[in-house]
MIFI-533989 format. One line per 8 residues: their letters; for each residue x, y, z of C-alpha. Coordinates in Angstrom, 2 decimals. Example, Ala and Ser with C-alpha at 12.3 -4.5 7.8 and 13.67 -1.06 7.14 Angstrom:
! residues 2
AS = 12.30/-4.50/7.80 | 13.67/-1.06/7.14
END
This chain:
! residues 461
XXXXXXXX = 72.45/216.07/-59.75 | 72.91/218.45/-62.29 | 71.02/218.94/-65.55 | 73.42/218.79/-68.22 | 71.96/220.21/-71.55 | 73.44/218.02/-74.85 | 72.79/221.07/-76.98 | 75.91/222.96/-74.86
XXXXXXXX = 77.89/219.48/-75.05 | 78.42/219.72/-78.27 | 79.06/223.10/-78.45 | 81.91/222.43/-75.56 | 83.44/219.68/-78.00 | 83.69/221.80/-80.56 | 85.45/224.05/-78.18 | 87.69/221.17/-77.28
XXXXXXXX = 88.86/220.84/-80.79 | 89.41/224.41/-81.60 | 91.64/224.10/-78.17 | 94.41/221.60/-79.33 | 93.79/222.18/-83.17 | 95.41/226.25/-81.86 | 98.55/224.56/-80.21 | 98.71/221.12/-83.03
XXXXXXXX = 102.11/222.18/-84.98 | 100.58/220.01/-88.27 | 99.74/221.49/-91.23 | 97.83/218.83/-93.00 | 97.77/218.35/-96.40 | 96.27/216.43/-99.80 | 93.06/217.41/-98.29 | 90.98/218.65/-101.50
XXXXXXXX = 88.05/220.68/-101.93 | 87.25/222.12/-98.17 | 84.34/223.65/-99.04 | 81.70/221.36/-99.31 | 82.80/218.80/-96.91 | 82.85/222.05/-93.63 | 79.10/223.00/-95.04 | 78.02/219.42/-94.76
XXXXXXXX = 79.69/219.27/-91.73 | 78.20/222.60/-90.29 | 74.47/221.45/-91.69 | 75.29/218.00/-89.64 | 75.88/219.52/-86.23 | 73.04/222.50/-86.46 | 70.57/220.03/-87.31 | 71.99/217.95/-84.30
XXXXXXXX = 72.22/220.87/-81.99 | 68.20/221.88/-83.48 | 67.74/218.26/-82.68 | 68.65/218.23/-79.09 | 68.14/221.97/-78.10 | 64.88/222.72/-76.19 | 63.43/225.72/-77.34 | 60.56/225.62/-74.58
XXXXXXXX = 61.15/228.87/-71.83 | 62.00/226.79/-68.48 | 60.56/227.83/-65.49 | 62.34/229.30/-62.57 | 63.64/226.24/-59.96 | 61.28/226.52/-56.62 | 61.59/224.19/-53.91 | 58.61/222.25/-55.11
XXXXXXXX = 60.17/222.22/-59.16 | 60.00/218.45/-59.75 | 61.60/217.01/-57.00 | 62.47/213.16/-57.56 | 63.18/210.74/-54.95 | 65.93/208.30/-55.57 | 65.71/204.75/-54.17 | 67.74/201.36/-54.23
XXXXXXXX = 65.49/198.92/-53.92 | 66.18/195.08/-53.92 | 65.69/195.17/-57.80 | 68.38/197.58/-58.32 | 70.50/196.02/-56.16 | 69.81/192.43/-57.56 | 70.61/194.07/-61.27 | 73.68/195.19/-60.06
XXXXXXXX = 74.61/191.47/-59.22 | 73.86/189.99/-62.16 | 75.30/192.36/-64.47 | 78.98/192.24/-62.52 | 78.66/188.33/-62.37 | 77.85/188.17/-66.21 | 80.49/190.96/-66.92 | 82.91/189.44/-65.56
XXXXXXXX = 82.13/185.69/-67.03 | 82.45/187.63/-70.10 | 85.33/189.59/-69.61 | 87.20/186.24/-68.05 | 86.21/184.67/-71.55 | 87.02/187.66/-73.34 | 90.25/187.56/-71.78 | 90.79/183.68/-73.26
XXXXXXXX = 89.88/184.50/-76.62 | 92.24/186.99/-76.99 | 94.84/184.62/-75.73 | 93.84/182.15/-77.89 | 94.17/184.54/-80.91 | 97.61/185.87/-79.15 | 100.54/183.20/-80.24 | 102.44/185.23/-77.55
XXXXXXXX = 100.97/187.73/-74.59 | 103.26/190.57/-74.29 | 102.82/193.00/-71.13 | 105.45/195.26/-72.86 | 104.54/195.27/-76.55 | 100.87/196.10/-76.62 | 101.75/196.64/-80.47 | 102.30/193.33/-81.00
XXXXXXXX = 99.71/192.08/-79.07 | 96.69/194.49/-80.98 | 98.60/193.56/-84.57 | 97.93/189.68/-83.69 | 94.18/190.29/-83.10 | 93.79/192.17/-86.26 | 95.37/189.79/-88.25 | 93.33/186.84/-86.40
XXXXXXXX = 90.51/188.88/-88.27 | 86.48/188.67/-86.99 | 84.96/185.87/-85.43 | 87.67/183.46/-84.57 | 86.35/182.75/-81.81 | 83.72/181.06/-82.55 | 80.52/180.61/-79.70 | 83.26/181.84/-76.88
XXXXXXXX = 83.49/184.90/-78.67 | 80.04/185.62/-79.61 | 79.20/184.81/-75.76 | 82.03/187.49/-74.70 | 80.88/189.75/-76.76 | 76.89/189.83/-75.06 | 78.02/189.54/-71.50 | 81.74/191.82/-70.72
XXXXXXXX = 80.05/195.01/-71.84 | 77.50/194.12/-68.92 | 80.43/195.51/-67.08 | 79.69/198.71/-68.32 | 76.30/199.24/-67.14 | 77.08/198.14/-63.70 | 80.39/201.07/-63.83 | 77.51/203.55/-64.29
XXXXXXXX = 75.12/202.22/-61.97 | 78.02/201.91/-59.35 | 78.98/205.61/-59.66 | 75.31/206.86/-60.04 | 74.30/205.32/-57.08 | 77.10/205.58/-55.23 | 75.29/207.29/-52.29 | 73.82/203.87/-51.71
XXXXXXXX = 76.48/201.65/-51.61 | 79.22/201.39/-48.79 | 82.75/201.72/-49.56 | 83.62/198.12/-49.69 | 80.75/197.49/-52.65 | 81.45/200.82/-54.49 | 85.21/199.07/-54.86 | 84.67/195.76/-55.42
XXXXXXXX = 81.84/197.05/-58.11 | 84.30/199.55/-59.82 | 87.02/196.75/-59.53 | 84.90/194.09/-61.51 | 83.54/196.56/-63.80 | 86.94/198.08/-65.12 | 87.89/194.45/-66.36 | 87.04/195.13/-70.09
XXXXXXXX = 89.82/198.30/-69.67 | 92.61/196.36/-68.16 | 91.74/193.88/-71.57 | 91.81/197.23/-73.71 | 95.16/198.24/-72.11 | 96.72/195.27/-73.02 | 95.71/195.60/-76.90 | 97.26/198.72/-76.70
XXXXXXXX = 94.18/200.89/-77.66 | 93.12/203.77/-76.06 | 89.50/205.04/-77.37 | 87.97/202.43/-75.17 | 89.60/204.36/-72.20 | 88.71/207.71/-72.84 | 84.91/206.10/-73.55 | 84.86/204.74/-69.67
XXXXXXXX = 86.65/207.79/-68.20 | 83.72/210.41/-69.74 | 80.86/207.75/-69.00 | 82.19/207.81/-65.51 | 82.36/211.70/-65.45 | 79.31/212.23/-66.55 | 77.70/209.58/-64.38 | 79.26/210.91/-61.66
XXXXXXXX = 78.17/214.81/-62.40 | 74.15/213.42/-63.34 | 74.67/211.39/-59.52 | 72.17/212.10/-57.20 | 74.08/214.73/-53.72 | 71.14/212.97/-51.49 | 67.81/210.72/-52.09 | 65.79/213.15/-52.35
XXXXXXXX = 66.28/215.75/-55.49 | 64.99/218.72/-57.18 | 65.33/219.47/-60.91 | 66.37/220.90/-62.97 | 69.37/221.98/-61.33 | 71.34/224.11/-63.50 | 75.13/223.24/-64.54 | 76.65/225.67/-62.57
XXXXXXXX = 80.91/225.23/-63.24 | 81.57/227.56/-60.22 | 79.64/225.35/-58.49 | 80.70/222.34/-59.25 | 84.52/223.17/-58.65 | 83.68/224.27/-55.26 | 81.51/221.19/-54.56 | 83.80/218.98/-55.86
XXXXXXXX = 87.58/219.89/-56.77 | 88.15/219.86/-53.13 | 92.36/218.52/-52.35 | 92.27/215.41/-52.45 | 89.43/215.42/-55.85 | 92.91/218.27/-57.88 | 95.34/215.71/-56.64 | 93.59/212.36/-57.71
XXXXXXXX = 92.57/214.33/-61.62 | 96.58/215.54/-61.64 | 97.49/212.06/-61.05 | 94.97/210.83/-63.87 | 96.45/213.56/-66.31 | 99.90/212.17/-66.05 | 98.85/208.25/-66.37 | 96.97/209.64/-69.50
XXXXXXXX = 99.69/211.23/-71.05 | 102.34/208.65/-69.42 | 99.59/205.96/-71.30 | 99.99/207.82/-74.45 | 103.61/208.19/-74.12 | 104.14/204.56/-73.45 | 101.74/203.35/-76.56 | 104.32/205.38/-78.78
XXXXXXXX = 107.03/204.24/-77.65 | 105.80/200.67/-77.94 | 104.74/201.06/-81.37 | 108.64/202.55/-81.95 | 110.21/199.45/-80.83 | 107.38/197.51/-82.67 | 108.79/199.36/-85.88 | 112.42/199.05/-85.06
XXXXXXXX = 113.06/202.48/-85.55 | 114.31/205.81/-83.83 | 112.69/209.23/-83.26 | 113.59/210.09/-86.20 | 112.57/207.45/-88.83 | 109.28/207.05/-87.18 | 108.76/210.91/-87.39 | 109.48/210.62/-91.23
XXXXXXXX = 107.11/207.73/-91.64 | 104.39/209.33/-89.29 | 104.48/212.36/-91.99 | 104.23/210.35/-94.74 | 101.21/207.86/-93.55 | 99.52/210.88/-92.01 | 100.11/213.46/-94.88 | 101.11/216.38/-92.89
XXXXXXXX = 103.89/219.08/-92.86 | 105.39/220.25/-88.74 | 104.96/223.48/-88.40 | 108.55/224.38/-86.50 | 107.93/227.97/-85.80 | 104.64/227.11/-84.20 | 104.65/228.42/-80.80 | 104.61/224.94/-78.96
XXXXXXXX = 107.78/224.38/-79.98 | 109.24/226.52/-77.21 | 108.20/223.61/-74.55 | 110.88/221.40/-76.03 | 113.89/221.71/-75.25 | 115.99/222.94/-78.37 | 112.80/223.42/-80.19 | 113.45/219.59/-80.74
XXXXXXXX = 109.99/217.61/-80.86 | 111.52/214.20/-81.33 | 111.99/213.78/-77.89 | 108.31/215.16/-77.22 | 106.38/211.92/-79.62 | 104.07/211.21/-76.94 | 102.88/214.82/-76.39 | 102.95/215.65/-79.89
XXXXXXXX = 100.61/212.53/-80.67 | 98.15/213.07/-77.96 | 97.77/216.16/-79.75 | 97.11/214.79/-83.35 | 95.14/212.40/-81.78 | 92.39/215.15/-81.05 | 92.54/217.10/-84.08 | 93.30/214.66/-86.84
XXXXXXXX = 90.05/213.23/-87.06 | 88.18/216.24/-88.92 | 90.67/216.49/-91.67 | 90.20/212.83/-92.43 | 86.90/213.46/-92.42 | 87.60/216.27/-95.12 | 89.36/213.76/-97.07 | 87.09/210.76/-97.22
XXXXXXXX = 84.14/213.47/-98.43 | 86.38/214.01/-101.27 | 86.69/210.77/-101.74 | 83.74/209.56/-102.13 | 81.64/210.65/-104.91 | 77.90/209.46/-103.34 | 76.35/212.16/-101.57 | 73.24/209.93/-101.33
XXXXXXXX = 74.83/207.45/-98.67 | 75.85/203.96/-99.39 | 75.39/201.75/-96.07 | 72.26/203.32/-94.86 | 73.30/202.57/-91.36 | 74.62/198.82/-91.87 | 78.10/200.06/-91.74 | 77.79/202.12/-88.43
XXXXXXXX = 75.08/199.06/-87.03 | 77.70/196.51/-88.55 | 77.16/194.65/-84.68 | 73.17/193.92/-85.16 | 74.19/192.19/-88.86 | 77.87/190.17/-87.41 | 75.72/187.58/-86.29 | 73.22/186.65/-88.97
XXXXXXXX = 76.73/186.11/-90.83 | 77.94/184.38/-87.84 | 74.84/181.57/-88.37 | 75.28/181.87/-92.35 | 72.57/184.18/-93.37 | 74.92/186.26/-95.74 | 72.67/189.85/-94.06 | 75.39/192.13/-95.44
XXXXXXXX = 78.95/192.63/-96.49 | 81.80/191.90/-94.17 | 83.38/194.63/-92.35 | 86.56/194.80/-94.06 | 85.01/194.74/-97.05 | 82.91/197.75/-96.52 | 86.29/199.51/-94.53 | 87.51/199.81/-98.38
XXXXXXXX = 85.29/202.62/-99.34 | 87.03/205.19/-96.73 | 89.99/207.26/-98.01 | 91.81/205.91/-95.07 | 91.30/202.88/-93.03 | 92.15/202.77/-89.20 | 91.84/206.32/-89.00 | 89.38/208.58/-86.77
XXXXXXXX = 86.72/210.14/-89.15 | 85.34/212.03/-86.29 | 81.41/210.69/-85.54 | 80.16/212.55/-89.01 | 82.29/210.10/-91.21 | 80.78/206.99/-90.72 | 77.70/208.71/-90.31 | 78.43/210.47/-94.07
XXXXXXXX = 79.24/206.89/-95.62 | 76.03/205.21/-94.22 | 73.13/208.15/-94.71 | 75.36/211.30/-96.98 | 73.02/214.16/-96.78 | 69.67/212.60/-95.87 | 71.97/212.25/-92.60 | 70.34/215.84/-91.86
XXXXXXXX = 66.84/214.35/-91.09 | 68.43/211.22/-89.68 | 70.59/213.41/-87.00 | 67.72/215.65/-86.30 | 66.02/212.83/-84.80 | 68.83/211.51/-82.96 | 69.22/214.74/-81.19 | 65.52/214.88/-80.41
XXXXXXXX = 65.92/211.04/-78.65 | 68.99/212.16/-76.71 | 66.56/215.35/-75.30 | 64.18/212.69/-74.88 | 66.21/210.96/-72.40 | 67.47/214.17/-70.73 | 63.83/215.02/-69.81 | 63.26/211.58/-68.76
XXXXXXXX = 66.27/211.39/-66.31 | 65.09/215.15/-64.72 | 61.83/212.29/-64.07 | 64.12/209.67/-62.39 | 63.59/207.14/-65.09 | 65.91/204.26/-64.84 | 66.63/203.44/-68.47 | 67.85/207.13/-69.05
XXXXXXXX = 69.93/207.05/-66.18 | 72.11/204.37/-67.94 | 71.28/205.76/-71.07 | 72.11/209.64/-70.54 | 75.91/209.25/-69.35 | 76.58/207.34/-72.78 | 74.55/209.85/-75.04 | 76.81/212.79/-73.55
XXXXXXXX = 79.57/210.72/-74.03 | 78.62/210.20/-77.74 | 77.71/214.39/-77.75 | 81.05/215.12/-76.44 | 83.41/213.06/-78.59 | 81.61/213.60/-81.77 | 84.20/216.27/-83.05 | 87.21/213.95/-82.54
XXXXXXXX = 85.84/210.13/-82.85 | 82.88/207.80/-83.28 | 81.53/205.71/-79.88 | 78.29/204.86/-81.51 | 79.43/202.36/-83.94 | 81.54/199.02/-83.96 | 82.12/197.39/-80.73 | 80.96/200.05/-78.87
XXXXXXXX = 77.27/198.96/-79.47 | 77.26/196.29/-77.20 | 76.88/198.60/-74.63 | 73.86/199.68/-75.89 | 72.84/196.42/-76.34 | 73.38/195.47/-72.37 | 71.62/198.76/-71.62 | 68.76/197.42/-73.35
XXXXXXXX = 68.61/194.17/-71.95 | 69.33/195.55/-68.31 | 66.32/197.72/-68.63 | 64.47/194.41/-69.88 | 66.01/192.56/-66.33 | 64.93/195.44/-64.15 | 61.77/195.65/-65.93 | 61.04/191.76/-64.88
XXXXXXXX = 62.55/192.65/-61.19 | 60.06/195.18/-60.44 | 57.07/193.53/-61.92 | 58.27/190.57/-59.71 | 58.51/192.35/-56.29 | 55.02/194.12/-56.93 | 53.62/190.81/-57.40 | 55.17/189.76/-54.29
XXXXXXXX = 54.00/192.61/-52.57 | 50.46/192.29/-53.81 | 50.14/188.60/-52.92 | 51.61/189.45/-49.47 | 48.53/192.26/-49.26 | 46.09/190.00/-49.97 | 46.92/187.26/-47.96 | 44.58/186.30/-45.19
XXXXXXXX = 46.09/185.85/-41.81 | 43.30/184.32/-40.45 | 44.24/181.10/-41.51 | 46.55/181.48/-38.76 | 44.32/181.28/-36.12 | 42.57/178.68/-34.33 | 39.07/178.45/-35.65 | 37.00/179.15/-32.73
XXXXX = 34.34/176.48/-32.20 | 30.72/177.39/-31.09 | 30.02/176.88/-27.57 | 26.71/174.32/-26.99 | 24.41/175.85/-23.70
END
């Protein structure tokens, strides 16, 4: 295991952005006043970084610095269980509410299929769908228990787990999104760096990237992360091209429209433009979205500050917690607006804000104090996974998730927080599983065998 400090996560996603925003060829425009909006955004991620940064001098690692012994006992193998049954009960009736709501599955136009959902609007599936919606992300929690414990399991479990839990994806791929992929693949990365080498650890161990390439990116780890880097960009390639078809367009009228609905100018002296051949980026879509994909999101952030005029917040976390509030309207207790509704305050709808714009609508500068003390809960859980405690070990992989993508989009809002709602309620199960087997164990203690034996009668002389 490896003790991955949040503070330097965000600093490395920040990193990531300055990375493809140097080789983006856009030149984005209609932006406004840039000014305010990179302060706020600056006084957002220090107070973040303040928030999660831990100030305290560590001491040097000894062999007897905190060493934590890993187990999988019968409750962690009996939570595994029952979250891959219940995930996949809900991603089997996940599955048939989406084909309910689709007139016509396509397994070539994922456009077509994602536009029939949205215009199906929330809800419409009535109980199915507010069942779905508690039990598929269960699948989640048992992909991160599956990889964090992977030492534990044989080879025919770890698959059959990693097989069951992937099913929300395969639903994802078909909708033709792609957010919900890059969520899993980081989760699983992260899960997989916090894993426990052997049962027996000692922390902290330092992140150590010379050490982890020659631990791990071994031949057969650079040929399996190639082959995922061309299925990502093939993925990418393949939802543009979709959506091209879906439009009934060329290269060429979709490249005019993409300029117009995205309000940018291409840059065709940029340097990138060498890759293509003839310095002609039609033929390069795919590539060229990927790329706007990862940058886009801060200058839409720049233009919904400008666009909305109060700096005092307006949702005050309903719009980001919209999940918690979905069902009080479900029953017909009226708890807030409907999502749609409160969509129409943003500049843009459908667009990546980065994880300060929703953050800005709900909170606007008392957002400082509010991000403070979510960075001081994420180094809560850090220090409580250095411990071995089980709720931040399916906690911490999603928090560094959340850390890492903040610069390009939001994972702590919308559907996304029914994972943290099956992370709760699988802490609540293994809670209950423990407290059961001690019991078990205690009664076993303090049972007396010698109601087994023959009661010996006294001998008359």
């Amino acid at each position: 295991m490896y003790s991955i400090r949040p503070a330097n996560i965000l600093i490395i996603s920040w990193m990531v952005w300055i990375f493809f925003f140097l080789i983006s060829p856009y030149h984005y425009t209609h932006l406004g006043g840039v000014t305010g909006a990179i302060a706020l955004l600056f006084a957002y991620n220090f107070c973040f970084w303040l928030g999660m940064k831990n100030f305290k001098h560590s001491p040097p690692v000894t062999r007897n610095t905190n060493t934590v012994i890993y187990r999988f006992t019968k409750a962690h193998s009996k939570l595994l269980n029952i979250l891959l049954v219940a995930g996949f009960v809900g991603s089997i009736l996940n599955i048939y509410v989406k084909l309910q709501l689709i007139s016509s599955l396509s397994v070539t136009s994922f456009a077509a299929n994602k536009e029939q959902i949205m215009e199906a609007g929330e809800l419409v599936g009535g109980g199915i769908s507010v069942i779905s919606s508690l039990l598929y992300p269960m699948c989640y929690v048992a992909f991160v228990m599956t990889i964090f414990y992977r030492i534990f399991l044989s080879r025919l479990r770890f698959s059959l787990n990693i097989i069951v839990s992937l099913l929300p994806v395969v639903t994802i791929v078909l909708l033709g999104s792609r957010t919900t992929v890059f969520f899993y693949a980081l989760s699983g990365m992260f899960a997989f760096l916090l894993s426990p080498k052997h049962p027996v650890e000692q922390h902290p161990v330092r992140f150590n990237f010379k050490k982890i390439v020659r631990s791990y990116f071994k031949t057969r780890t650079l040929i399996i992360l190639t082959l995922v880097l061309f299925a990502s960009i093939l993925f990418f390639s393949t939802i543009q091209s979709d959506r091209l078809i879906e439009m009934g367009g060329d290269e060429v009228s979709f490249f005019e429209y993409w300029k117009y609905a995205q309000q940018w100018e291409y840059n065709s002296n940029h340097p990138i433009n060498l890759l293509f051949k003839d310095n002609d980026p039609l033929h390069h879509v795919g590539l060229l979205n990927f790329i706007h994909y990862m940058v886009h999101g801060l200058f839409e952030y720049i233009r919904l500050y400008n666009h909305v005029d109060d700096w005092g917040g307006i949702y005050y976390g309903t719009y980001e917690g919209y999940i918690f509030f979905k069902f009080l309207n479900f029953v017909g207790i009226p708890a807030v607006a409907d999502y749609n509704t409160m969509n129409k305050v943003f500049y843009k709808q459908a667009v990546f804000t980065t994880f300060w714009g929703p953050f800005y609508i709900d909170f606007g500068i008392f957002g400082l104090i509010v991000i403070f003390y979510f960075g001081r809960l994420i180094r809560l859980i850090s220090s409580r996974l250095a411990k071995g405690s089980f709720w931040a070990i399916l906690s911490y992989p999603y928090a560094l998730t959340v850390v890492l993508t903040s610069s390009i989009f939001h994972v702590l809002n919308g559907s996304f927080l029914y994972n943290v709602v099956s992370i709760l309620l699988s802490c609540l199960v293994y809670n209950y599983l423990v407290k059961k087997e001690k019991s078990k164990r205690k009664r076993w203690k303090g049972f007396n065998r010698e109601h087994f034996r023959t009661p010996v009668t006294p001998q008359t002389i």
